[in-house]
C-alpha positions in Angstrom: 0.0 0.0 0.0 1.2 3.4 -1.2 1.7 6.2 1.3 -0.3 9.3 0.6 1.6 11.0 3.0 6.0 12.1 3.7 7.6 11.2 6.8 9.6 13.8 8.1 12.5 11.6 6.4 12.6 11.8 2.5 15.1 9.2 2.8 15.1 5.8 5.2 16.2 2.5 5.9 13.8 -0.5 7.5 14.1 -3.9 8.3 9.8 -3.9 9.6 7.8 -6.2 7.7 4.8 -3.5 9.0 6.6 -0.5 7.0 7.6 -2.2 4.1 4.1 -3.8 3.0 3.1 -0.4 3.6 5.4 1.6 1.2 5.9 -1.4 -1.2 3.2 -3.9 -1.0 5.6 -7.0 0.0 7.5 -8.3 3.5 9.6 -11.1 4.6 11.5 -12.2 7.4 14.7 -11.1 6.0 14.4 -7.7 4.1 15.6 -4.2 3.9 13.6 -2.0 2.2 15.6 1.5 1.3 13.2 4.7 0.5 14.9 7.3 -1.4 13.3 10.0 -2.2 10.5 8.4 -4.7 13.1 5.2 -5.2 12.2 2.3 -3.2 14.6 -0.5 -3.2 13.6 -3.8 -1.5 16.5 -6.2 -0.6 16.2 -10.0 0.5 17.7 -13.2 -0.2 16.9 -16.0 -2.8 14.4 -17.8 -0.9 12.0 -14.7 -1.4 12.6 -13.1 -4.4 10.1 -15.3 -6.2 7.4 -14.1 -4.0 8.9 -10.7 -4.2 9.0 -10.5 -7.7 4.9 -11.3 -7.5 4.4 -8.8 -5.1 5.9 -5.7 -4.9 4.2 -2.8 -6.1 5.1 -1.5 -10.0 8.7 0.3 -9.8 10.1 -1.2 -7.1 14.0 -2.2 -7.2 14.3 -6.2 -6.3 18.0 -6.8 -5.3 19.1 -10.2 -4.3 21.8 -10.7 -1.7 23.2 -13.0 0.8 24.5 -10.1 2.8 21.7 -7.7 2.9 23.1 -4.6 5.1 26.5 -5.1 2.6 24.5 -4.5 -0.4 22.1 -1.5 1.6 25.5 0.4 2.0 26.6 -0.3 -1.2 23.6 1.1 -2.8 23.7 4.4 -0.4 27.2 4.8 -0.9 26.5 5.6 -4.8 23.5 8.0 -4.0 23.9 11.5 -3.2 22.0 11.5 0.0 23.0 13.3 2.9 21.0 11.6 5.2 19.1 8.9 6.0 16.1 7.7 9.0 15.6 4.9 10.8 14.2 3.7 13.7 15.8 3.4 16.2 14.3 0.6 18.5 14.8 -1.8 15.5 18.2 -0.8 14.1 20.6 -3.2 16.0 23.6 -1.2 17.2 26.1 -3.5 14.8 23.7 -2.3 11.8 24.4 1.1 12.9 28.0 1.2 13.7 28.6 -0.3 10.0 26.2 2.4 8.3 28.0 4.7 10.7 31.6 3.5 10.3 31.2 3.3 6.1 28.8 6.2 5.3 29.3 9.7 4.7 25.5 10.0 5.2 24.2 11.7 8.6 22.4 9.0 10.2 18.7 10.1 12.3 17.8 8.2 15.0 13.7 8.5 15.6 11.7 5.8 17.7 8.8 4.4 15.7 9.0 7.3 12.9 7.1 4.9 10.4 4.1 4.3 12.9 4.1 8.0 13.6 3.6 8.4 9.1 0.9 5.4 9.5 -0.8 7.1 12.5 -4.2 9.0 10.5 -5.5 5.8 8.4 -6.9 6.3 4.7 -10.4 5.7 4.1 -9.0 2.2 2.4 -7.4 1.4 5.8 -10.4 1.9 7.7 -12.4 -0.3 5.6 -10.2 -3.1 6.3 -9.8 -2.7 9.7 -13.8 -2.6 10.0 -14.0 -5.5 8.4 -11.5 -7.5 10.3 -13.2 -6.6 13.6 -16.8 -7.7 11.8 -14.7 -10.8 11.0 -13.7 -11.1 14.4 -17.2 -10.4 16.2 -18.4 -13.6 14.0 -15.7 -15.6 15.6 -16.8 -14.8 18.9 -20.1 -15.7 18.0 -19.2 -19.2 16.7 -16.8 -19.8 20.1 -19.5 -19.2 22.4 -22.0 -21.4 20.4 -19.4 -24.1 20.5 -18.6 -23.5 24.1 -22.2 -24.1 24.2 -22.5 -27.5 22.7 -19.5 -29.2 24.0 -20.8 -28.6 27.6 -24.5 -29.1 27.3 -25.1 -31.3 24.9 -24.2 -35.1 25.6 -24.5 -36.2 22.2 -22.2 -33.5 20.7 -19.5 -34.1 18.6 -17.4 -32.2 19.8 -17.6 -33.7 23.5 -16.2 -37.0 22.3 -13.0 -35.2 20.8 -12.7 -32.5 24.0 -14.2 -33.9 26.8 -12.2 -35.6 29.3 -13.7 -37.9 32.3 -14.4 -34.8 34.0 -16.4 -33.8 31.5 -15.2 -29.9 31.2 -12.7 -28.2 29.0 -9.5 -26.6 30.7 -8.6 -23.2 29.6 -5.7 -24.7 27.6 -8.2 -26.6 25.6 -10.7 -23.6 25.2 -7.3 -21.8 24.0 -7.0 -24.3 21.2 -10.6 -24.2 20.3 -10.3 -20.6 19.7 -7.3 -20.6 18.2 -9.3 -22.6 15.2 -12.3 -21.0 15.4 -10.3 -17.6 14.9 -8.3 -18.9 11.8 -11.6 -20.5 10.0 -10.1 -23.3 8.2 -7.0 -21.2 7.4 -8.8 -17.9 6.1 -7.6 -15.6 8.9 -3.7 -15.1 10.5 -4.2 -14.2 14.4 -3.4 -10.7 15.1 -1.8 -12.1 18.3 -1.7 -14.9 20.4 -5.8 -15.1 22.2 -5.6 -14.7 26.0 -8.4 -16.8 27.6 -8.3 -17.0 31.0 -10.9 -17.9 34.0 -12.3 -16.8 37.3 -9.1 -16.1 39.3 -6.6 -16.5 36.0 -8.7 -13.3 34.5 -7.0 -10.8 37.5 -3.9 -10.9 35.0 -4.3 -9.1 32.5 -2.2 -11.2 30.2 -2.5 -14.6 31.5 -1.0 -17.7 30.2 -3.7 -20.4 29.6 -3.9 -22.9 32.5 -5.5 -26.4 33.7 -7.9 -24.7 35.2 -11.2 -26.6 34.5 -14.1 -24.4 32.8 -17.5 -24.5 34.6 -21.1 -23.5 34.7 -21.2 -19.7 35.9 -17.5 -19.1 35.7 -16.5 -15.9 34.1 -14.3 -16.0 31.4 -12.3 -13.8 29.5 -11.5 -13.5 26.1 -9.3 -11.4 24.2 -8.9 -11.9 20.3 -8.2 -10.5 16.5 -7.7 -11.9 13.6 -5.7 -10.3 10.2 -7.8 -9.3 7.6 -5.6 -8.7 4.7 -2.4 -7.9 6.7 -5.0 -5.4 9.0 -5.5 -6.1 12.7 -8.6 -6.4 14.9 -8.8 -6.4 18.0 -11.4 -7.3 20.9 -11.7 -7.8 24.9 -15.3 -9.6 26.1 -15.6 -10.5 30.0 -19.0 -13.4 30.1 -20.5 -15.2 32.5 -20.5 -19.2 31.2 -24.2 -20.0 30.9 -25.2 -23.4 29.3 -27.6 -24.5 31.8 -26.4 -28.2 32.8 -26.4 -28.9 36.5 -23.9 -31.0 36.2 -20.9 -28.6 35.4 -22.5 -26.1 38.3 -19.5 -24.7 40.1 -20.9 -24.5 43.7 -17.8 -21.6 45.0 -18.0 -19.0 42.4 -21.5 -18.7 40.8 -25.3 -19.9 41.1 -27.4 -21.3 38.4 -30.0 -18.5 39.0 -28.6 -15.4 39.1 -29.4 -11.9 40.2 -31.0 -9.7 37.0 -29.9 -5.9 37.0 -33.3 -5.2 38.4 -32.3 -6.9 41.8 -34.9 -10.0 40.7 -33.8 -13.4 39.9 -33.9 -14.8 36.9 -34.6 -18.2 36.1 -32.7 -21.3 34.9 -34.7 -22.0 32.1 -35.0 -18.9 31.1 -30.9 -18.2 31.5 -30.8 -21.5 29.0 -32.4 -20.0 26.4 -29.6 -17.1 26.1 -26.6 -19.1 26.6 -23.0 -17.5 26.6 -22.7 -15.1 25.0 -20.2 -12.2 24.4 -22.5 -9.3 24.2 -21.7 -6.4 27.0 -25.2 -7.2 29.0 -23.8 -9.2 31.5 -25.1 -10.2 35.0 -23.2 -12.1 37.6 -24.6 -13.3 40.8 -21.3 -12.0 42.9 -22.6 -8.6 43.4 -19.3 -7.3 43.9 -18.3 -8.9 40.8 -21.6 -7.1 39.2 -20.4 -3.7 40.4 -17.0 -4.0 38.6 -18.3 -5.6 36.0 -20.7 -2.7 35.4 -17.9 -0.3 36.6 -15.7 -0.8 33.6 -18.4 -1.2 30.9 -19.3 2.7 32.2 -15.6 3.8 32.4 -15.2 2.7 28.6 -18.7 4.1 27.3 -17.7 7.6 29.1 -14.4 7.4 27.3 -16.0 6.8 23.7 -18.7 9.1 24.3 -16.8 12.4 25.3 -13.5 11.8 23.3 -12.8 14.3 21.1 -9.9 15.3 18.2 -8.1 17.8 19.9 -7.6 15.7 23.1 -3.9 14.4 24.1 -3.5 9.9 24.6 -3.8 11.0 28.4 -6.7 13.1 28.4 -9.0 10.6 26.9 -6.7 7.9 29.2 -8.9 9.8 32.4 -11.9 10.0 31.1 -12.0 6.1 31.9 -9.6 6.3 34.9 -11.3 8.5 36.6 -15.0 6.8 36.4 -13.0 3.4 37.7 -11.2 5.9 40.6 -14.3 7.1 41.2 -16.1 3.9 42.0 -12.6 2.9 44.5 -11.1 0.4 41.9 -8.5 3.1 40.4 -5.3 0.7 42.0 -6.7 -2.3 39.9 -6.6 -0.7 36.7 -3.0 -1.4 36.0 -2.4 -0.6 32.4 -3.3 1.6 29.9 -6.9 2.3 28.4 -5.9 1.8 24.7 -3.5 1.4 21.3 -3.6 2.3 17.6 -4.3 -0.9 15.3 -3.6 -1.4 11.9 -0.7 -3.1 10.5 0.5 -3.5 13.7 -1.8 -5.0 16.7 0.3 -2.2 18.9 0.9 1.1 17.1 0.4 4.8 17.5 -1.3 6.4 19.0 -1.1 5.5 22.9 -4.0 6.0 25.2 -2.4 6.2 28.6 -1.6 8.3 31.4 1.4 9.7 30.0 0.2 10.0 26.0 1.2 13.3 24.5 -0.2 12.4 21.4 -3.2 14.9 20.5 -6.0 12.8 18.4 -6.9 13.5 14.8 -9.7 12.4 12.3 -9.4 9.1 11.1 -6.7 8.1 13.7 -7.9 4.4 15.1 -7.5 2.7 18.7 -8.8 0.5 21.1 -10.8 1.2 24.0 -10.3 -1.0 26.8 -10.2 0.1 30.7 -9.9 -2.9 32.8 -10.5 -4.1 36.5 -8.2 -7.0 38.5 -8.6 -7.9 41.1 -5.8 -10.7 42.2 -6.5 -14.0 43.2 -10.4 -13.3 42.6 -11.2 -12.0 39.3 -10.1 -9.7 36.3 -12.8 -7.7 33.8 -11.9 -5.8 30.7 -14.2 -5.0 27.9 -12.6 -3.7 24.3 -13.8 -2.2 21.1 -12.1 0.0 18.5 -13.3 3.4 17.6 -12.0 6.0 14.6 -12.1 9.1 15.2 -14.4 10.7 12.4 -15.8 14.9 12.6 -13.9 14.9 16.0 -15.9 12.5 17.9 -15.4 8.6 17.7 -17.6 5.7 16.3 -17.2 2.3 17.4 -16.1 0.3 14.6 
């Protein structure tokens, strides 16, 4: 994809796969892509320049080499440059001390400069990344129905293949069932590796999947994106597990019936008919649980609703810290309340407390203020917004 826009450099070096499909169309594993002025020359070795050769947008230079930072400095040493950006939190320091040692080219250091030219996303980049989270919301629906049918139905397929004699999945098996559901047969790369976790596992915040034995009424939760092509998604559900059974009733967390949010109770059958599901109307039967639960999904609709293009990463950062402060959780919110998406699952701009950034029009981010509560449980609920005529819409 072709940049409509200049970095502050007319001329750079890159080894990121991110800024290279950008700019040319085409990354590998083992590439440096050189951007002079309007000349773009993309360097790799002979397992790639096949693919390369298929790929790479129309007047691109293809160089094959088996020493690809030899051959960079080669080409730079015949151009009339006088300087050249890079990044510096991928540059190794050998890479630079050999461009520094050989060049007569003044070399500019600048942390994330390509993230910084990707940071407003075209109207084309937007589309994709809608459609990767529509993508993604579908996988979501598709786990929780599965979840669904291995646990409550006896005669399910899928029980024979995941079921164990305890008849309940482990969060390391829930983690493998997503991990298919997500990919579709193949369709879909993962934007990053799911993070599933349950009941006490979900107080941190990036847990590793466990043994831990999934259960009727347990909350679980379930962060997930796919790639749609090469473009992230990105999204956070907390649920309560509700297929109905008796028998996978865990008696120390949660009740069959639980507690509506109009204090009445609501009953079994009737709880049935909804199953899990990852929709943000939730009800637990902890009401301390409910409180946080409801806690965050306020924090994050206060943030979407009153954000606005003007704002700096850490003013919109306290429009959701301060509703979770308010309510006496503000210690348990341990991270930051969003990123940019796009190429990268992690890219500019930041939404945290220290965020200098100031938001623009079609600039796109997560949402996603969180409660943990160690050795108890851990809520967080995520959606991406764009920012569009200064105010954001939830993609």
């Amino acid at each position: 994809m072709t940049s409509q826009k200049r970095s502050k450099f007319s001329h750079f070096i890159t080894q990121d796969e991110s800024a290279q499909y950008f700019e040319v169309g085409y990354s590998c594993d083992n590439a440096i892509l050189l951007c002079l002025g309007d000349e773009r020359v993309f360097i790799t070795d002979a397992r790639y320049t096949t693919e390369a050769s298929e790929n790479l947008s129309s007047g691109v230079e293809l160089v094959q080499s088996n020493n690809l930072l030899e051959s960079a400095i080669n080409i730079l040493s015949k151009s009339a440059i006088k300087s050249l950006g890079f990044d510096s939190t991928q540059l190794s320091v050998s890479a630079f001390e050999k461009l520094k040692s050989t060049l007569q080219i003044e070399l500019k250091p600048t942390p994330n400069f390509h993230q910084m030219l990707r940071i407003c996303k075209s109207e084309q980049e937007i589309s994709l990344i809608k459609e990767s989270q529509r993508l993604n919301k579908e996988a979501y629906k598709r786990f929780a129905k599965i979840i669904d049918e291995i646990c409550s139905d006896k005669n399910s397929a899928y029980q024979k293949v995941f079921l164990d004699d305890s008849h309940s999945l482990s969060e390391k098996e829930l983690f493998a069932i997503a991990k298919v559901v997500l990919e579709n047969g193949g369709k879909h790369d993962l934007s990053f590796c799911p993070i599933l976790a349950i009941n006490q596992n979900a107080a941190k915040p990036h847990a590793l999947p466990s043994d831990k034995k999934l259960q009727n009424g347990d909350l679980l939760l379930f962060d997930a994106g796919i790639k749609y092509k090469r473009y992230c998604s990105d999204m956070t559900r907390t649920t309560r597990i509700n297929f109905g059974c008796e028998d996978f009733a865990r008696k120390d967390f949660d009740s069959r019936d639980f507690e509506c949010k109009n204090g009445g109770k609501q009953k079994s059958s009737e709880a049935k008919s909804r199953g899990t599901h990852f929709d943000k109307s939730q009800t637990f039967a902890n009401k301390e649980l409910q409180k946080i639960y409801d806690t965050v999904l306020k924090a994050q609709e206060n943030c979407i609703k009153n954000l606005r293009a003007g704002m700096s990463g850490k003013q919109i950062d306290a429009l959701a810290r301060e509703v979770i402060q308010k309510a006496g959780f503000g210690k348990y919110f341990s991270h930051s309340t969003g990123h940019g998406i796009g190429l990268d699952i992690h890219e500019q701009p930041f939404i945290s407390t220290r965020s200098e950034t100031i938001i623009e029009d079609n600039m796109v981010f997560s949402i996603e203020p969180g409660i943990y509560i160690p050795q108890h449980y851990g809520v967080r609920i995520e959606d991406l917004i764009v920012v569009r005529g200064g105010k954001a819409e939830v993609l």
